[in-house]
N, C-alpha and C positions, 0 to 999 in steps of 0.2 A: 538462547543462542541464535536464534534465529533471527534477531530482531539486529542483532551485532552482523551478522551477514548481511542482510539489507544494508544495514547504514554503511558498510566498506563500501558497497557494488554502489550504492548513490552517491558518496562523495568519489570514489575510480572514476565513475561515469563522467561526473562534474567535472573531473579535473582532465577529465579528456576530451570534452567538449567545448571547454575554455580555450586548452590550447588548440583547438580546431578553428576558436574566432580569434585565437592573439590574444586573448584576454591576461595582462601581466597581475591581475586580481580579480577573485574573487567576491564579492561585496553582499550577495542573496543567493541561498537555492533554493526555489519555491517548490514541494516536495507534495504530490498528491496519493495520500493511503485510501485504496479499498476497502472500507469495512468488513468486508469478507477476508482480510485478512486476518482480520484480528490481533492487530499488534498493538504488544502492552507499550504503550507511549511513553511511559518514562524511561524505559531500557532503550527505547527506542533514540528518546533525544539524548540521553547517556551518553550511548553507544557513539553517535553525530559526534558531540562535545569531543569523547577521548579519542575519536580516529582524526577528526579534525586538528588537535593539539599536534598531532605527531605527523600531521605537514608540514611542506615549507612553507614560507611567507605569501602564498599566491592565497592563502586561504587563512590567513591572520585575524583577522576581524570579520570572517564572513559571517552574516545571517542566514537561519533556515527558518524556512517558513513553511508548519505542515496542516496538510489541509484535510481531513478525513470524507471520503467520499460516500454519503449514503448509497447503500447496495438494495439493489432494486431489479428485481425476477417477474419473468413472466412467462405463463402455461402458453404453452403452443397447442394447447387440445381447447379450451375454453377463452383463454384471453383475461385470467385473474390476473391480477398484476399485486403483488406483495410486498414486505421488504423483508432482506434479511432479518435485523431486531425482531419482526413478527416469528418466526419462528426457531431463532437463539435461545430462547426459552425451554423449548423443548426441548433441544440437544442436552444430550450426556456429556460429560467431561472429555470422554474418548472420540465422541463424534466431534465434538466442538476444538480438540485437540487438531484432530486429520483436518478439519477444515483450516486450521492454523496455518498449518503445512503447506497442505494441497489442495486450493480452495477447487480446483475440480472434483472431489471427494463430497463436494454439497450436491451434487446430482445422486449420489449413493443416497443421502440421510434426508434428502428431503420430497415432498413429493407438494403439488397444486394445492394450498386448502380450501380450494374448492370444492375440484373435481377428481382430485387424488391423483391425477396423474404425474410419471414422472417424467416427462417431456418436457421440458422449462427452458429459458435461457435467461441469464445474469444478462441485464442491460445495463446494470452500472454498479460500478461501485466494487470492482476485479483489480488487484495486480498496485502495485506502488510504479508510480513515476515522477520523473523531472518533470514538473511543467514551465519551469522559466531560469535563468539565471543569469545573473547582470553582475559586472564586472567593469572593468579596466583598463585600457590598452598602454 
């Protein structure tokens, strides 16, 4: 279900940004996923497809184009730099779950595998966004 909420809030977004430039079509949403989000992509462009159908005409023919972002952490105690996938493996179902959700919840389940600490910050690869969309006046 969660994947069906994203795709409403980015095609609401798009169509509210469109008409912010006049755009009378839709034609691309170029759409940037977080790895740390972990969204199942086919529910995901599903999702796109069926909210899409149940517009009007400003978004008829539009393309989405989605880009996944490698997610990429680094210890603020040592300076290891990692990626998510390095340690997706380790998580359980239930951590791997929360971080579905609430990819803030990866500062709980993960820690440096260097130097063990849990002081880190996500430098890339957080949160879904529009990064472009081109249209029609």
């Amino acid at each position: 279900m969660h994947e069906w909420a994203l795709a409403e809030s980015i095609i609401t977004t798009a169509v509210e940004a469109a008409e912010k430039k006049k755009l009378k079509t839709i034609s691309e949403i170029k759409i940037s996923i977080g790895e740390l989000q972990q969204i199942e992509q086919d529910i995901f462009e599903f999702a796109l497809g069926e909210i899409i159908k149940s517009q009007d005409e400003k978004l008829k023919n539009v393309k989405t184009i989605i880009i996944t972002e490698e997610s990429k952490l680094k210890c603020k105690n040592c300076g290891n730099k990692w990626k998510f996938a390095d340690i997706k493996k380790k998580l359980n179902d239930d951590e791997s779950e929360s971080i579905h959700f609430i990819p803030e919840v990866t500062f709980v389940h993960t820690r440096c595998p260097k130097c063990g600490s849990p002081d880190f910050e996500i430098t890339s690869g957080r949160g879904v966004s529009i990064t472009s969309i081109k249209g029609k006046r």
